[in-house]
C-alpha positions, 0 to 999 in steps of 0.5 A, a space after each residue: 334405089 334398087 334394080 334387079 331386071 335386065 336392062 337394054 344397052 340404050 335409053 330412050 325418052 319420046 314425047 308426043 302431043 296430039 292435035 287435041 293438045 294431049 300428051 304421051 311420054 314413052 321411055 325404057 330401054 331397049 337393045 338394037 338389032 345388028 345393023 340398026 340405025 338411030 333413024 330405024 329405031 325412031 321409026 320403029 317407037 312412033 309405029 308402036 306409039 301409035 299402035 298403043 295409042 291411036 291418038 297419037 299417030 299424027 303427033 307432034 314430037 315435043 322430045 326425042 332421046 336416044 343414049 347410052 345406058 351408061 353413067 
């Protein structure tokens, strides 16, 4: 496994699942703004979520991680 792109300080994995039984999985990594707390980030992933994708604005969150990007 090879990874030359930069990488944030943080790992995320969000699950979703709609009303209609669809469901979403977003993950990447990302580095928090000065002053964030885990609270501001979840906030702002399902806001994006939604944006990408409408159907899952009133989701249900099946799974939430938030960790470190170190081994």
């Amino acid at each position: 496994m090879e990874n030359n792109g930069r990488q944030g300080s943080h790992m995320y994995v969000l699950t979703l699942q709609n009303d209609g039984g669809h469901v979403c999985t977003l993950s990447g990594t990302f580095s928090p703004l000065a002053g964030w707390s885990r609270h501001d980030f979840y906030t702002q992933l399902r806001t994006d979520a939604s944006r990408r994708y409408p159907s899952m604005a009133s989701a249900t969150v099946l799974y939430f991680s938030l960790d470190k990007n170190t081994l």
